[in-house]
C-alpha positions in Angstrom: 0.4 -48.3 71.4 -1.5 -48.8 74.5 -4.4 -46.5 75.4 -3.9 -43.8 77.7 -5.5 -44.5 81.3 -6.5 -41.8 84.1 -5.2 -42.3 87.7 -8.6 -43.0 88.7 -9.4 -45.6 85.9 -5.6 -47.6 87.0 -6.9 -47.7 90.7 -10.5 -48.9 90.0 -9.1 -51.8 88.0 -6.4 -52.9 90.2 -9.6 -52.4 92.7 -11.8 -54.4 90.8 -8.9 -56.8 90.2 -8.3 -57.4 94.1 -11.6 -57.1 95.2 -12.1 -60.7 92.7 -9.5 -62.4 93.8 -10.8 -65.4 96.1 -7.2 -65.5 98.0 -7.4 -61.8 99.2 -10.6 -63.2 100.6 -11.2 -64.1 104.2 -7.4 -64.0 105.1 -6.0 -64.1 108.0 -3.0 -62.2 108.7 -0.7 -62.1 111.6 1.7 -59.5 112.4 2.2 -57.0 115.3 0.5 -53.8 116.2 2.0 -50.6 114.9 1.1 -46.8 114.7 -2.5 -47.8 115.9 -4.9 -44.3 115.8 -8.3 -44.5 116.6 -10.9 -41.5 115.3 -12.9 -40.0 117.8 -15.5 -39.1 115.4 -16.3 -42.0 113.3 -14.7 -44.8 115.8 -12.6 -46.4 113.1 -9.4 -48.0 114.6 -6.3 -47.3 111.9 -2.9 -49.3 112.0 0.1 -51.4 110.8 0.7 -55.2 110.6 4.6 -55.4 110.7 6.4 -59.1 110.9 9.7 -56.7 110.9 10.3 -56.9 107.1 7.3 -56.0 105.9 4.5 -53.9 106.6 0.7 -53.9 105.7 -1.7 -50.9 106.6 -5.1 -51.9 108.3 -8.2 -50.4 108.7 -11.4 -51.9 111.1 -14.7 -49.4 110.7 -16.6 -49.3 113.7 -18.7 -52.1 113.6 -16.6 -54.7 114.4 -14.4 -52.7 116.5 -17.2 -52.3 118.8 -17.3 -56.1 119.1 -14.0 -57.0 120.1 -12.9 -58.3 123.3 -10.0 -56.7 124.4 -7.8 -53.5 124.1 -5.5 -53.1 120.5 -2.5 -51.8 121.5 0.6 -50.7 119.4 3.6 -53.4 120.0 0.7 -56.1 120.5 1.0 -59.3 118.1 -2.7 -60.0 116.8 -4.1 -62.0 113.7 -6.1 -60.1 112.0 -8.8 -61.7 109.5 -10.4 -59.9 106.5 -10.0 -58.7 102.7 -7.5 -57.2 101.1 -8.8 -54.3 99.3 -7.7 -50.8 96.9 -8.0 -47.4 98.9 -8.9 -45.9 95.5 -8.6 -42.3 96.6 -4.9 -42.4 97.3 -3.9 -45.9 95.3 -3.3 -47.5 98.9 -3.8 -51.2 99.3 -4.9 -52.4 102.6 -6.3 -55.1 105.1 -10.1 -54.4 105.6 -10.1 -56.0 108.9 -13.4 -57.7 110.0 -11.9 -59.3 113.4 -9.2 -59.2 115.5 -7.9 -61.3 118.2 -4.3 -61.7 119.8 -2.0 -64.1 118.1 -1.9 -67.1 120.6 -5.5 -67.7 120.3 -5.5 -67.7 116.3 -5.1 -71.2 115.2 -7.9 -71.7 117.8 -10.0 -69.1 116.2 -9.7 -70.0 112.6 -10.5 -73.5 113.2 -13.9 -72.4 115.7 -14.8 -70.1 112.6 -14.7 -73.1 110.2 -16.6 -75.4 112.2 -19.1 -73.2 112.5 -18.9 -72.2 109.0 -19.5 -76.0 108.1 -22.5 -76.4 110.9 -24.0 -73.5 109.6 -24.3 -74.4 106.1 -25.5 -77.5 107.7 -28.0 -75.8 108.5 -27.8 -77.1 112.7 -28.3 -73.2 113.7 -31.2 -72.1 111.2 -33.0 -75.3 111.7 -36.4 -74.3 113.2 -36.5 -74.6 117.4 -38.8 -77.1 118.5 -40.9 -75.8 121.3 -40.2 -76.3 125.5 -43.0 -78.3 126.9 -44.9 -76.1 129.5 -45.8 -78.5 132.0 -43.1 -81.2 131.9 -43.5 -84.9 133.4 -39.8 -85.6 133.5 -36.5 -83.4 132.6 -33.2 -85.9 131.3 -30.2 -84.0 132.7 -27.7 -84.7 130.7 -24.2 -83.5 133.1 -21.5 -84.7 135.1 -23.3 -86.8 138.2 -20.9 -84.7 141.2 -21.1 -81.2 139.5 -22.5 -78.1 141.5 -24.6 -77.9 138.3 -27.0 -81.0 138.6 -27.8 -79.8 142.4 -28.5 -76.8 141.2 -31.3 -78.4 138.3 -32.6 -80.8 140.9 -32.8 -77.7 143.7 -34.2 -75.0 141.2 -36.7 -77.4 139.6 -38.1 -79.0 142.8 -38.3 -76.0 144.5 -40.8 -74.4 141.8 -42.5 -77.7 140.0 -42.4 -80.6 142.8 -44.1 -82.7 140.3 -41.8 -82.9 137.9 -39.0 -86.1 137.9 -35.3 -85.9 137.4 -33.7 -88.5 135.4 -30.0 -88.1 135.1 -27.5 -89.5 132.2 -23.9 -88.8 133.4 -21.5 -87.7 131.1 -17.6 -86.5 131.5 -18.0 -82.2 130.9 -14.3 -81.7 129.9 -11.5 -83.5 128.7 -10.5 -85.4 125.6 -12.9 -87.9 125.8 -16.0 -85.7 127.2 -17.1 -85.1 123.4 -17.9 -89.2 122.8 -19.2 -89.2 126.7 -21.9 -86.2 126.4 -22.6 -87.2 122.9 -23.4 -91.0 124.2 -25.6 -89.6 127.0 -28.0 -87.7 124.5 -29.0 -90.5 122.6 -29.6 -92.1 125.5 -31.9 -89.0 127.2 -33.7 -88.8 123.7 -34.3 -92.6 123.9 -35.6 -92.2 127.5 -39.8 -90.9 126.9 -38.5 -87.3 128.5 -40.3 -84.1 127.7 -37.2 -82.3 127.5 -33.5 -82.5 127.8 -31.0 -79.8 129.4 -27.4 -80.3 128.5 -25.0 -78.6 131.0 -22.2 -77.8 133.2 -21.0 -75.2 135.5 -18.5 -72.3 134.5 -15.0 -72.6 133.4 -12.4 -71.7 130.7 -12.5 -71.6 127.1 -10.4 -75.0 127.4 -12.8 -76.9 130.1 -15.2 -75.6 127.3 -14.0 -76.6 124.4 -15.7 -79.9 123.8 -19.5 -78.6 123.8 -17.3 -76.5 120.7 -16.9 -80.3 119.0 -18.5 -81.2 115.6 -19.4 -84.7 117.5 -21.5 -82.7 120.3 -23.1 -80.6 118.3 -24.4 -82.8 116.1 -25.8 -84.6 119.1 -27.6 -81.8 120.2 -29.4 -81.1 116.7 -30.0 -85.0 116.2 -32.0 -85.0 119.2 -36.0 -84.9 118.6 -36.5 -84.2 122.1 -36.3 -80.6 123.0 -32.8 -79.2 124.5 -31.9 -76.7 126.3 -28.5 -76.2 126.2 -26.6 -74.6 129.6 -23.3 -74.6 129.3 -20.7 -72.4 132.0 -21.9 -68.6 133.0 -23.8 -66.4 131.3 -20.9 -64.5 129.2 -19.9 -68.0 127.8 -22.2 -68.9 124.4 -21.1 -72.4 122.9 -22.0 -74.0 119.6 -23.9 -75.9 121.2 -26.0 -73.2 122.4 -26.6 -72.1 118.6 -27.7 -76.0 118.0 -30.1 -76.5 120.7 -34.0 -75.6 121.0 -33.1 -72.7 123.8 -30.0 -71.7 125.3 -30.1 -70.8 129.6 -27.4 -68.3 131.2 -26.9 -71.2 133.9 -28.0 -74.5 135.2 -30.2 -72.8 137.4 -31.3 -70.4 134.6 -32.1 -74.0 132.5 -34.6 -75.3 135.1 -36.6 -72.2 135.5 -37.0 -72.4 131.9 -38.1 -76.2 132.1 -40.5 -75.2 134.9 -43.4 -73.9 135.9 -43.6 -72.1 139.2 -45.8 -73.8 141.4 -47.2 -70.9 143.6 -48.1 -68.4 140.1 -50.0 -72.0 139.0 -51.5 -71.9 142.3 -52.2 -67.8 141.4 -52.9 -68.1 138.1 -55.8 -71.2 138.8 -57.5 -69.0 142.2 -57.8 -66.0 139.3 -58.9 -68.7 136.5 -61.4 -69.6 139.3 -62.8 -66.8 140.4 -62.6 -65.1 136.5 -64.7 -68.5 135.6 -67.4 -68.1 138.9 -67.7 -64.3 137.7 -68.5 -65.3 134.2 -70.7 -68.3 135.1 -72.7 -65.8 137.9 -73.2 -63.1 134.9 -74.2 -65.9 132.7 -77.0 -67.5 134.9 -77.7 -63.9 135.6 -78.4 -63.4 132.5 -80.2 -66.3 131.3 -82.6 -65.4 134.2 -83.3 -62.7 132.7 -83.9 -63.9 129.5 -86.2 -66.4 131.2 -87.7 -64.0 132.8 -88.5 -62.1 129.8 -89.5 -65.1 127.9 -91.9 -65.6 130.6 -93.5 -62.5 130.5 -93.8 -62.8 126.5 -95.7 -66.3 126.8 -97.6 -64.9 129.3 -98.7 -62.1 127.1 -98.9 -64.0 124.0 -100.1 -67.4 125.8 -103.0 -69.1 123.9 -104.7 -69.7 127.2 -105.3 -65.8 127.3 -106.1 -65.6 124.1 -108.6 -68.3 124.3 -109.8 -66.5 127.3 -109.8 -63.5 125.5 -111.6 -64.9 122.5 -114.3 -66.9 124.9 -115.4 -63.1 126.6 -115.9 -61.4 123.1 -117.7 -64.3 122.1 -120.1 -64.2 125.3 -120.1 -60.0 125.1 -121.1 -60.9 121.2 -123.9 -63.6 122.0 -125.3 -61.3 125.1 -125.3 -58.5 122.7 -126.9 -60.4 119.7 -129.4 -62.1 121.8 -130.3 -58.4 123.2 -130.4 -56.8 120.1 -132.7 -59.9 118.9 -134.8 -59.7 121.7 -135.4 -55.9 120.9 -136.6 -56.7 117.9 -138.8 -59.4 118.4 -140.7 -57.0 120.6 -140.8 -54.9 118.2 -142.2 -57.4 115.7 -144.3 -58.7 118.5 -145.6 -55.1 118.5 -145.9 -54.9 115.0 -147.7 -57.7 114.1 -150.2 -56.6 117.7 -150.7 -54.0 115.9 -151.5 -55.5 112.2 -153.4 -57.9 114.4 -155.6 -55.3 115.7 -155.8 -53.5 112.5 -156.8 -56.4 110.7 -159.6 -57.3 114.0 -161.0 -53.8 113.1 -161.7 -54.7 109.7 -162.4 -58.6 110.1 -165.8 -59.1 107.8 -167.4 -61.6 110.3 -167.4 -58.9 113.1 -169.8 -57.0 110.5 -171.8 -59.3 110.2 -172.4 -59.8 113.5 -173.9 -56.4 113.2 -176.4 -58.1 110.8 -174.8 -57.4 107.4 -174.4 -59.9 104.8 -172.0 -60.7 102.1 -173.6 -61.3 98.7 -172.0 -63.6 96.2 -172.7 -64.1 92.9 -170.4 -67.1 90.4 -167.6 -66.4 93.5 -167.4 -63.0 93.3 -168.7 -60.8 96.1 -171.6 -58.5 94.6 -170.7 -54.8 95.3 -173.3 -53.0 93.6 -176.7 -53.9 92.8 -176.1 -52.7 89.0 -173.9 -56.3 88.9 -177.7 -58.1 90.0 -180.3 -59.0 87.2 -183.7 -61.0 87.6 -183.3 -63.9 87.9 -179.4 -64.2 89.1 -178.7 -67.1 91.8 -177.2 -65.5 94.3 -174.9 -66.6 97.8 -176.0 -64.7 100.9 -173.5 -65.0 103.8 -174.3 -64.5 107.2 -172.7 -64.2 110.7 -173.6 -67.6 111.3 -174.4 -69.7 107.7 -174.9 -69.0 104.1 -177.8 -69.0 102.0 -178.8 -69.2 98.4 -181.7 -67.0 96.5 -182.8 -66.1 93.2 -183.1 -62.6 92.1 -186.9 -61.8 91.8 -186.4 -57.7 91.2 -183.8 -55.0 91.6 -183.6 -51.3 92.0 -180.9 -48.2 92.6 -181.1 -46.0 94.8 -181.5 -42.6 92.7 
């Protein structure tokens, strides 16, 4: 006997069970508009696909209703494109719709989504951009030769960058064979030494459109190794090939102020570059003259000329004082030895005996006592003016 299953457990498996199956995946449905409600609070849109035997219930949340492009209306035959998936709450199946788009356009639609699938796993639209040259020699202008939109790139870009040159590659920009045409013509602008290519055309419908929508083109455009900038009918049109090129421009006109500088904020930007550069240069020299200056002033103070100087005046104050100081006291040993002089003047023997004394000598040795005399004794007498010898006849102290 089978096991017994809870309302909720029957509609999370048949949930589960739709939710994994790859053909309720990325349908698309077509059928017409029915009982279409919209809430005001959370801006889901709610409705019917009928094909007037069947009927399918529908629901788009906000987020892609807030992209589409026109007005659902009940009554209105649409394709609708999305997943079919289990309302578990209530056991409802329904389509979760993801887009929406009225039914003459859909085998358009569904083959633009799966080219685009295919480029983008590709990888043409993530590839990384290469970057516009700022100051471009030449522009390849890859466009039909008697458009409004090459006068426009030629006006635009010589009007702001005189400089720059215009090389045109004519190309058909609608038609069957336009995709072969504009493909051709961007080989032959990346083969031509340009610093950037803009592919473009003026406005028009989805149909004059179509072929910058081509595999062929597309590929062109991300074969390139040349920059492009991709143009391509007003600004509310986007292309695949705006999604392949480098950078994508509102216009033609748009496209060359991209490519361009504008001469007169060159003309601006190089008077404030000049006079930013004459400011720095003046507070530069400024400043080095003061750092001159104050080098000066420190080799002035420190210069070994002044030190020399310096050095040569102590030496001279030192001399001048030493030979002061030496002059003091050789007076005063000029003094001195005056002084010893006349000391020893005052006792000088000879001036004595010029007085009439005499010096008696006996074996050398002056006689000081006449104790130290005998008879006999051979004595030196000395007088102021000679010497004499004499033998000791007698002797006698004084009592």
């Amino acid at each position: 006997m089978n096991s017994i299953l809870s309302v909720s457990a029957i509609n999370t498996y048949i949930s589960f069970k739709l939710k994994n199956d790859s053909k309720l995946k990325g349908i698309a449905v077509s059928g017409e508009i029915s009982d279409l409600s919209i809430s005001h609070v959370s801006g889901h849109l709610y409705f019917t696909l009928t094909d007037g035997k069947s009927s399918l219930m529908a629901v788009m949340f906000a987020g892609s209703a807030s992209r589409l492009k026109f007005r659902p209306e009940s009554g209105l035959g649409v394709v609708a494109f999305g997943n079919i998936e289990v309302y578990e709450k209530n056991g409802v199946y329904q389509l979760i719709c993801t887009q929406l788009i009225p039914s003459g356009q859909g085998a358009e639609y569904v083959r633009l989504m799966q080219l685009r699938q295919e480029l983008s796993d590709l990888g043409v639209f993530s590839s990384p951009k290469k970057a516009i040259p700022k100051y471009p020699k030449k522009i390849a202008v890859v466009t039909s030769p008697v458009g409004a939109a090459i006068r426009d790139v030629i006006s635009v870009s010589k009007r702001r960058y005189p400089l720059v040159e215009i090389d045109l590659f004519p190309a058909l920009v609608q038609g069957t064979e336009a995709p072969a045409s504009i493909s051709a013509a961007l080989k032959k602008a990346d083969l031509s030494g340009a610093d950037v290519i803009i592919l473009t055309r003026g406005g028009g419908s989805s149909e004059d459109l179509s072929c910058f929508n081509t595999k062929e083109v597309v590929m062109a455009v991300y074969s390139c190794t040349t920059p492009v900038v991709s143009a391509v009918g007003h600004e509310i049109d986007y292309s695949f090939c705006d999604l392949a090129a480098d950078l994508r421009a509102p216009t033609p006109s748009g496209a060359a102020e991209l490519c361009t500088p504008d001469i007169n904020e060159m003309i601006t930007e190089i008077n404030y570059m000049r006079k930013s550069l004459k400011s720095i240069v003046m507070k530069k020299t400024a400043f080095a003259i003061s750092e001159v200056r104050s080098a000066a002033t420190l080799i002035s103070a420190y210069s070994p000329k002044k030190h020399v100087d310096s050095l040569v005046s102590q030496t001279n104050f030192y001399r001048a004082s030493l030979e002061s100081t030496m002059k003091k006291r050789l007076d005063q040993l000029t003094a001195s030895v005056s002084g010893y002089k006349m000391m020893l003047s005052s006792i000088d023997p000879m001036k004595v005996l010029s007085r009439g004394y005499a010096i008696v000598s006996k074996g050398g040795s002056v006689v000081t006592s006449v104790s130290e005399l005998r008879s006999g004794d051979v004595v030196q007498i000395t007088l102021k003016d000679g010497s004499a010898t004499a033998e000791i006849a007698d002797q006698s102290e004084d009592r």
